[in-house]
N, C-alpha and C positions, 0 to 999 in steps of 0.2 A: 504494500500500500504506500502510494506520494499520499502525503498532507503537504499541502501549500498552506502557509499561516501566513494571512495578508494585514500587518497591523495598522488601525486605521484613527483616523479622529476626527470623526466627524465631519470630511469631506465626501460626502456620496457618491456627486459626479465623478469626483477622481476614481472614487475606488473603484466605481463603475468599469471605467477604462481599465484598471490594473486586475479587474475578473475579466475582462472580454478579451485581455490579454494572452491570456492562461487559457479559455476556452477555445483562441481562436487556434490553436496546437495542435498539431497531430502528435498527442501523448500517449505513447505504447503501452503505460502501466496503470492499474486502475487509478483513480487519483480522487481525492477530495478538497475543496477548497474553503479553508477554513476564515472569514473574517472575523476582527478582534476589533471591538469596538466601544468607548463607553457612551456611545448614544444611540436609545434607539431607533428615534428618526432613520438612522444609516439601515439598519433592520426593514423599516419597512419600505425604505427607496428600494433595498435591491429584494426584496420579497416582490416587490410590482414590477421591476427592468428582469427582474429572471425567474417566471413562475414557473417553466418547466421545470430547472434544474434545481429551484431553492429544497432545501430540507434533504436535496438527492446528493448530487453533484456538489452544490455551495450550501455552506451551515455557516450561524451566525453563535458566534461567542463575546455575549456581554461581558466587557472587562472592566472589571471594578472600583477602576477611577485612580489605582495606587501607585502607577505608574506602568511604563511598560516593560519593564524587566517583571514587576512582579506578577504581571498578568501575564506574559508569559511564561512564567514557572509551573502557574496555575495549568494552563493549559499543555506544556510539554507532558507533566504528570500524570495529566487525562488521557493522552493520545500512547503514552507509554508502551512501547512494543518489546522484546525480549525476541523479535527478529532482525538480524543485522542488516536484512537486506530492505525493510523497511524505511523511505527516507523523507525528512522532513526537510521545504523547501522554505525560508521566512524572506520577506519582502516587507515592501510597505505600500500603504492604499494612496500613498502621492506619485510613485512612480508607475512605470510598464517595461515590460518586459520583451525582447527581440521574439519572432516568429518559432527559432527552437529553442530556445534559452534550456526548456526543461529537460528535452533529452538531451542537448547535452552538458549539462548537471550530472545527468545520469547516466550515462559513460564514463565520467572519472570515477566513479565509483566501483565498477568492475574490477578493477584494482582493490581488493579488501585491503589493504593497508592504510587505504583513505579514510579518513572519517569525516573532513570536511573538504568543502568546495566552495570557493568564493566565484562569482561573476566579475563581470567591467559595466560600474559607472561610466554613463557618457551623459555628457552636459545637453539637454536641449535649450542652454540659453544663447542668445546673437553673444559672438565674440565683439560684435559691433561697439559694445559699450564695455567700462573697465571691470566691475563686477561679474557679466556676462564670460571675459576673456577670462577672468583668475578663474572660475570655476573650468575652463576647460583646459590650462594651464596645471593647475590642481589634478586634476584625474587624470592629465598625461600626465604626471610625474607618478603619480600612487600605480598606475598600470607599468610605468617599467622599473620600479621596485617589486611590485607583485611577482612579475614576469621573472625577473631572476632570480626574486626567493623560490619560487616553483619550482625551476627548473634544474634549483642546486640545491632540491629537497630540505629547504632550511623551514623556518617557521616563520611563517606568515599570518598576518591579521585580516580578516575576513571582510567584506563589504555589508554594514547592515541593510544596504537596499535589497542585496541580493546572495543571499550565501546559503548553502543547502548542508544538512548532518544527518550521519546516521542516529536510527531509533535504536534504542537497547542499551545506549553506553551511559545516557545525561537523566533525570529525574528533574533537572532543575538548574542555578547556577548562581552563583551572589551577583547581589541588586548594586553592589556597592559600583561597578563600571559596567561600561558600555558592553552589550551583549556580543558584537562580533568582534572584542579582543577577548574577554573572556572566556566563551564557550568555545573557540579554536585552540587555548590554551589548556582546558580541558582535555582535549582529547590527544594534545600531542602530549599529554604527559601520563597519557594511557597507549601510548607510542604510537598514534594513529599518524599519518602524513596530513598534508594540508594541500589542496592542490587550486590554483587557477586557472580558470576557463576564460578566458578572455571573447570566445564565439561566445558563451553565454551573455548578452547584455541586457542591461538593465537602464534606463533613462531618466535622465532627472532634471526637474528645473530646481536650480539652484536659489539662494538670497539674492535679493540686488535691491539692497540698500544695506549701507552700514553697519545698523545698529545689528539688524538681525544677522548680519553675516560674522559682524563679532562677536553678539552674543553664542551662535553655532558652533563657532572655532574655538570662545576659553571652555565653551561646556565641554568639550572635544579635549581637549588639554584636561581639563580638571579630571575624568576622566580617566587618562591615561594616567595621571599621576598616583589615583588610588591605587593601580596595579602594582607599583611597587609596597601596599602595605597588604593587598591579598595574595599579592603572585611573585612574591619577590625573585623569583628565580627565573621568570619569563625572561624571553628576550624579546629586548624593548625593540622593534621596528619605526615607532613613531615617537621623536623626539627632536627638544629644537638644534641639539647637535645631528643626529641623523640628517635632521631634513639639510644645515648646510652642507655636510660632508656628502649629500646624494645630488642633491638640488642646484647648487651654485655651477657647473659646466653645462647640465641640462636647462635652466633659466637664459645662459648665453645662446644655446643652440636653439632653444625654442622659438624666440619671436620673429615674426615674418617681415616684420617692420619697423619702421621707428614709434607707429604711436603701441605698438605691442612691446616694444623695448623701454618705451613711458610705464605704460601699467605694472609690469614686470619689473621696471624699478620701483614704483610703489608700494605693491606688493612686499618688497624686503621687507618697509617698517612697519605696512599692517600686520606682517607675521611678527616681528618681533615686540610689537606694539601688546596683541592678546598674549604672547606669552609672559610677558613683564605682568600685565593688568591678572592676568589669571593665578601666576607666583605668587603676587600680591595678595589677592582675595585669601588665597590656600594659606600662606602664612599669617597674615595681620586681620582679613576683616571673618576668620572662620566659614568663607564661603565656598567649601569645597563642593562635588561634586552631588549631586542627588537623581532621584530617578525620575527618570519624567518623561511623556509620551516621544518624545524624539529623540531618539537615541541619534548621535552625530557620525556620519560614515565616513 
């Protein structure tokens, strides 16, 4: 059995698109598609956009407002299988997913060594504007770290727009960070490999404006930061040393322009802008990280 757990909040229409995603497939294994939602407005929008398939094919799972790590613990525990071949696909109800994304998800997994399998974000914002560029800037960079943690079988952190596990190994996972550094960590310390699909895509419109794109990035930082007090032994992939030691040759090679070589200098200080403010919070204003419907990918 796939379960797709598609988490959502209270956008319908979106979510709409990110089930007609998943339905438009030709998926070889039986599959179900589970939404997670704490409103149920979203319940009765897609009870009326998909009365054939609702209660069959797509089930709705009220989530209880705690955030989304812990509605999702809730819900791993119910879906619980004790078969390995069993795999759970998580997403969110703001994106969509490429035409095969699902099978192939599920072809790395033929490989039993695998436990998890991340996808590729890809921005659908205009590079035309500077927010619009840093988010496709941003996913090319995280797609060729992915790509070579893969392929030099190292440990990689997962995309939470898009990342698929096996059932039988997880009951659950700590709320304290972000679910696709965490539960990838999980399973490589039950010796499972991590692998990325890059054919698997997954879509996303990004922030574009400021406030929210800073706010997205220190919650992303804060974050990562609890790892070192539940997972100290991880290896950290996301850090603001990492990002200059991977990022600074790739930043020169990437802009196609001079107004792309503008933003991209920009960009330096807004990165190092959230990481000071985010330090900050974490040490002096007690603002560390918490759980809450948007985990940052």
């Amino acid at each position: 059995m796939i379960y797709i757990i598609i988490t959502a909040y209270g956008e319908p229409k979106l979510t709409e698109k990110a089930i007609t995603s998943f339905l438009s497939q030709n998926i070889k294994e039986k599959y179900k598609i589970i939404v997670m939602d704490p409103f149920e407005k979203t319940e009765e929008f897609l009870k009326q956009k998909f009365q054939k398939d609702f209660n069959k094919t797509i089930q709705f799972f009220l989530d209880p407002g705690e955030g989304k790590s812990y509605a999702l613990n809730i819900l791993l525990e119910k879906i619980y299988s004790k078969n390995t071949e069993d795999i759970i696909i998580l997403t969110d109800g703001d994106v969509f997913v490429s035409e095969n994304s699902v099978n192939e998800l599920l072809k790395a997994f033929e490989n039993e060594k695998i436990g998890c399998v991340t996808g590729r974000p890809l921005s659908i914002n205009s590079k035309n504007n500077m927010f619009g560029y840093w988010s496709h800037f941003l996913f090319a960079g995280i797609d060729k770290v992915r790509d070579k943690l893969s392929k030099r079988e190292k440990f990689l952190e997962c995309s939470g727009y898009l990342f698929a596990i096996r059932n039988s190994v997880l009951k659950g996972f700590p709320i304290e960070t972000s679910e696709d550094s965490i539960i990838p960590f999980l399973f490589w310390k039950r010796d499972y490999q991590i692998k990325y699909v890059p054919k698997a895509e997954v879509y996303v419109f990004s922030p574009q404006t400021w406030k929210s794109w800073k706010n997205q990035k220190i919650r992303n930082i804060k974050a990562h930061e609890n790892l070192n007090k539940i997972a100290k032994d991880l290896p950290r992939t996301k850090s603001f040393l990492n990002e200059i030691k991977e990022g600074v040759l790739f930043s020169l090679k990437y802009p196609r322009n001079l107004k792309e070589l503008y933003y991209t200098f920009i960009l330096y200080f807004a990165r190092l802008y959230v990481y000071l403010q985010a330090f900050y919070e974490i040490r002096f204003t007690r603002k560390t990280y918490s759980d809450g419907w948007r985990a940052i990918k």
